[in-house]
N, C-alpha and C positions, 0 to 999 in steps of 0.2 A: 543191584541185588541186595536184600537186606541181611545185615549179618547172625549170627546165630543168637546173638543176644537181643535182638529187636525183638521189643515187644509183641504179643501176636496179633494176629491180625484177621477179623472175622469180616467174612462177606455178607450183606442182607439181602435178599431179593422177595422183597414182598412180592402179592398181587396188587396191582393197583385200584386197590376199593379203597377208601375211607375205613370200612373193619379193620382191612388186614395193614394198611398202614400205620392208625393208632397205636398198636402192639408193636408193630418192629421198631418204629422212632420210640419208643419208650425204652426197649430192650437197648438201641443203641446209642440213646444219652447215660445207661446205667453203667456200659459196658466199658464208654469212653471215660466216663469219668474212674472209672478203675484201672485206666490205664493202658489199655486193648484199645489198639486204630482200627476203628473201622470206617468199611466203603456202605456205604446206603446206593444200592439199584433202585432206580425207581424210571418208570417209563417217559417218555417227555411230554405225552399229554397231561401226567400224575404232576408232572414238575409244573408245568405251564398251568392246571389248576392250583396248586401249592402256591408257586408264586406271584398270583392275582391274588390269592386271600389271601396273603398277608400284607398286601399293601394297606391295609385296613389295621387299625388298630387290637389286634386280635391278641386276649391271653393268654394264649394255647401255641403260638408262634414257636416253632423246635431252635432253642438254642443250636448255635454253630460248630461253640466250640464248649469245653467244661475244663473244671480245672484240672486234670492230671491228662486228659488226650482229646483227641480231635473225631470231626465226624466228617467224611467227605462224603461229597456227593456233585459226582464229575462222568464225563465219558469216559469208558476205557478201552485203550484204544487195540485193535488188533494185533495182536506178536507180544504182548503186555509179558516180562518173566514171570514166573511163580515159582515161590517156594513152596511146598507141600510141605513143611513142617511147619510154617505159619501162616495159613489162610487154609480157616475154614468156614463155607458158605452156607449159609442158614436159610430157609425156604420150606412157603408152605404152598400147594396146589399147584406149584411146578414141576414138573415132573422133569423138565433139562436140568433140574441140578442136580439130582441122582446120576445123570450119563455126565454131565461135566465134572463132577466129585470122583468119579472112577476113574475119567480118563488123565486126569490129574496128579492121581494118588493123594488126592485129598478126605479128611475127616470132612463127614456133612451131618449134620442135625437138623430136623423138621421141626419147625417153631406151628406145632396148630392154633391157630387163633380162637376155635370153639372149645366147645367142654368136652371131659371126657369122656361123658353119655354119646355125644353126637360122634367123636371119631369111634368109640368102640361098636357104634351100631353101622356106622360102613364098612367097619375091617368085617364084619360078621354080614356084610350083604350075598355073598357065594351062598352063604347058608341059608339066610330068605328066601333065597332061590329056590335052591335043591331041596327047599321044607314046603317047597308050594305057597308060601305067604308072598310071593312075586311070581308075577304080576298079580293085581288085587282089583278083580271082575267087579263093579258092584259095590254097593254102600256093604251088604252083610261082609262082606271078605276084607273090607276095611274097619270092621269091629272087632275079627280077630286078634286073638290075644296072642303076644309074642313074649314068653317065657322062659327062654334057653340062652339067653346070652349072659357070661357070666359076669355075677357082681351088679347085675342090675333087677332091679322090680320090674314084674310083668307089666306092660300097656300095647296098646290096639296099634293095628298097623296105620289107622290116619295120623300117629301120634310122631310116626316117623317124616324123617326131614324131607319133603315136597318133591325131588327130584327123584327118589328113590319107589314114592307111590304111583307107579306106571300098570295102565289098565292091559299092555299088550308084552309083545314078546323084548324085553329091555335089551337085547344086543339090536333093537333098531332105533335105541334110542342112545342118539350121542352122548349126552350132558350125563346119561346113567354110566353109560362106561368111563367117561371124564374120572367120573367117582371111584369104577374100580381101579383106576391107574394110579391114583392117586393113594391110594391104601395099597394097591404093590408098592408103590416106588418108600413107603414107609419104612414095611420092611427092611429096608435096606440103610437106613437111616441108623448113625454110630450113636443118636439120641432123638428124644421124641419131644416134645417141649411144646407144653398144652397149657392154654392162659386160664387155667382152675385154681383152686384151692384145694388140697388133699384134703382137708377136711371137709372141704363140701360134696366132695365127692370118691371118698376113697375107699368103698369097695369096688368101683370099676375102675382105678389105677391100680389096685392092687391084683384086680382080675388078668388085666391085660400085663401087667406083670407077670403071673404066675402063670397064667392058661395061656396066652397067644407069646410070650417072649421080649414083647417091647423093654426096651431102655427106657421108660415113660418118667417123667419129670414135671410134676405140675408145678408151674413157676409164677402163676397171678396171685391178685389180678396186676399185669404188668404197666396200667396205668397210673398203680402209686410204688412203683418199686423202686427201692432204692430213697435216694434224698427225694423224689419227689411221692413222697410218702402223705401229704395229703389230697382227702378223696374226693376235693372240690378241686385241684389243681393238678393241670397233665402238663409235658416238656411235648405230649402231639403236635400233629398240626390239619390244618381244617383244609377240605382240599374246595368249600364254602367258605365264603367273608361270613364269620358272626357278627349278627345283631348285638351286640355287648348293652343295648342302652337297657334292652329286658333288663338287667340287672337294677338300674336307679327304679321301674317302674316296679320289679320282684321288695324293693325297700319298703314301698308305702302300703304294703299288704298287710293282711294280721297274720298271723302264725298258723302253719298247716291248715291256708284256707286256699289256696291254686292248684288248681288241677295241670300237669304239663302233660302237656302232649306231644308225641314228635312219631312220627313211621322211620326213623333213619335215614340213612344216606341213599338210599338206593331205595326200598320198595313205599306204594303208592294204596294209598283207598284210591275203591270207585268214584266216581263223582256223586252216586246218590248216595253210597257210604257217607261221605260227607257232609251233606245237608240233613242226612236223616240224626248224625253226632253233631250236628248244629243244634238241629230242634230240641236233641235232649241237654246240650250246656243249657238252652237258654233256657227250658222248660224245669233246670234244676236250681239257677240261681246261683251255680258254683262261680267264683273267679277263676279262672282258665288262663294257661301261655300256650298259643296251638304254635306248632312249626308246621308251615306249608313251604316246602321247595320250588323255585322258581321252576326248575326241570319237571317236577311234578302238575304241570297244570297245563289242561289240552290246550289244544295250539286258538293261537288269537281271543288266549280267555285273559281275564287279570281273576287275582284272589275274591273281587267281591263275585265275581258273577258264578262261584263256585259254591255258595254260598244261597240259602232264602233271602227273599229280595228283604234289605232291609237289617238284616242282624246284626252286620257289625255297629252300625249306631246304635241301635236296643243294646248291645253290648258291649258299646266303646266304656263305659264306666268301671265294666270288672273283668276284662279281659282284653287280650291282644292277640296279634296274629303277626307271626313274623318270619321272615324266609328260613333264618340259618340259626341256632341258639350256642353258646357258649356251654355246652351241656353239663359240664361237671359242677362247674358254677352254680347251677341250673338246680342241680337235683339233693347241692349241699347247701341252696338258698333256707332258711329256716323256716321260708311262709309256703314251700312246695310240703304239701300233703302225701300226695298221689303223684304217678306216674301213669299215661293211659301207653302203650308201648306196642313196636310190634315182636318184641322179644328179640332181637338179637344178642349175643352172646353180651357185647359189649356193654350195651345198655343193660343186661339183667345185673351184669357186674355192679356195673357202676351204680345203679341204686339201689345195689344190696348192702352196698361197701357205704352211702351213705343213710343207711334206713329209711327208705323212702319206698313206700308200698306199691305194689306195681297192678296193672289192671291188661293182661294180657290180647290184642291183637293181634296173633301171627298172620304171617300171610308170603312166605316163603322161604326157602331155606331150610334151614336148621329150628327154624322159628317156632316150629309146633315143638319139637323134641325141647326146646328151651324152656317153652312152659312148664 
């Protein structure tokens, strides 16, 4: 049992995505190195992709230890004691640690990984509801304007995040109600911890402050907080091997002449999407770095056949293709221009924090609403 003078001691339990990982290891090399032990949950298939890419030489690799405390990341095991004056568990889209935090008598804080446009327009989905903007019949019902949520500027209901624009009755749709448990189990949260910037966004912290009662805290972007306060350089970790060599080939370019491209960790263009953002690199003449995921590519295809027959040679001169990028690196390389993106929170952050102009592709999620 630890004595009342131990340090305290916060639990993490991400989700296991690549988004919501990046954010908690950053929070939790900030927190260790302040002094605060903390335990990192993470799932064992998160671990077992964790550590395969790091067997690669990757810059992003999460420090173990810092200098004033420690980062564990272990089983724990059944009958574990707890103190409830020093362990409090941080989670975002779990909704077991609101019932684990109570029956504990534990302090819990919700660490949101998106912005505060995207959780204020879920806490406010009851209301889309009962205003008739859900479900949304039809392209006209998805040009309607949504007006009433406060702290924020009016925009169309396709502008809202993908899972929320359901054409039918949304209690038959799981993944919508996912959503509104998730904004109950908020509520209940002794803190709300949102990876924004108040000033990018602070009439709707201030909103949800005033009008709905949140504890809201906007604490990004949490990938330079603290010492690792440059916004080419994260203590993350890649749950992909990066390609690191993009960087010697990002050297021999001219300045703000590469276009990068990346869809994230997780969502996908169609295959003709693809070919048809082939024909216009090539038809533009731009130098380009595309990231194509090896997961991303139908079954029994390689990267060329994804591709017009023929472009990566026409193109091997001013551009590359490659599975995984070093992204921070990436977007604070000095010959990156542009960004072509599909808008996830992380990535708007991150090449906002380095100036690097963005060219928006959503394509689910929060994705539109990011735009």
């Amino acid at each position: 049992m630890e004595t009342v003078n131990a340090p305290p001691h916060m639990v993490l339990v991400p989700l296991p995505a690549q988004g919501h990982i990046n954010p908690f290891i950053s929070i939790a090399n900030y927190l260790a190195a302040s002094g605060v032990s903390v335990t990192l949950v993470r799932s064992a298939r998160a671990h077992s992709l964790l550590s395969s890419a790091s067997k690669g030489s990757s810059p992003s690799d999460p420090p173990q230890n810092t200098e004033k405390g420690k980062i564990r990341i272990e089983v724990v095991p059944d009958g574990m004691s707890v103190d409830p004056t020093q362990h409090v568990p941080v989670g975002t889209f779990l909704n077991s640690i609101n019932i684990i935090a109570v029956k504990f008598g534990l302090a819990w804080m919700m660490l949101w990984t998106g912005s505060a446009s995207g959780f204020s327009i879920g806490f406010y989905i009851p209301q889309l509801v009962a205003r008739g903007y859900i479900p949304a019949i039809g392209e006209e019902a998805k040009q309607r304007i949504v007006d009433f949520i406060p702290g924020m500027s009016p925009f169309c209901i396709r502008d809202l995040p993908k899972a929320i624009i359901v054409e039918e009755d949304p209690s038959n749709k799981p993944m919508f109600q996912f959503f509104l448990s998730i904004y109950e189990s908020a509520k209940h949260a002794d803190r709300l911890l949102v990876n924004s910037i108040y000033e990018l966004e602070n009439s709707v912290v201030e909103a949800l402050r005033k009008e709905a009662g949140f504890k809201i805290e906007p604490i990004g972007p949490l990938f330079m907080m603290g010492a690792f306060s440059d916004a080419t350089k994260s203590p993350a970790a890649s749950l992909l091997q990066e390609d690191t060599s993009c960087l010697y080939w990002l050297d021999e370019q001219q300045e703000s002449s590469v276009l990068y491209i990346s869809f994230g960790s997780v969502a996908s263009i169609e295959e003709d999407a693809v070919k048809e953002l082939a024909y216009g690199l090539e038809a533009s003449g731009l130098n380009f770095l595309w990231v194509i995921r090896p997961d991303a590519l139908p079954d029994k295809k390689s990267v060329e056949d994804l591709f017009p027959e023929g472009f990566i040679e026409r193109t091997c001169d001013r551009g590359r293709v490659i599975s995984w990028a070093p992204q921070l690196a990436v977007l604070g390389h000095r010959v990156v221009g542009a960004f072509l993106t599909h808008c996830g929170w992380n990535s708007v952050l991150e090449s906002l924090c380095n100036g690097v102009p963005m060219l928006g592709f959503p394509l689910q999620a929060d994705q539109n609403t990011n735009l």
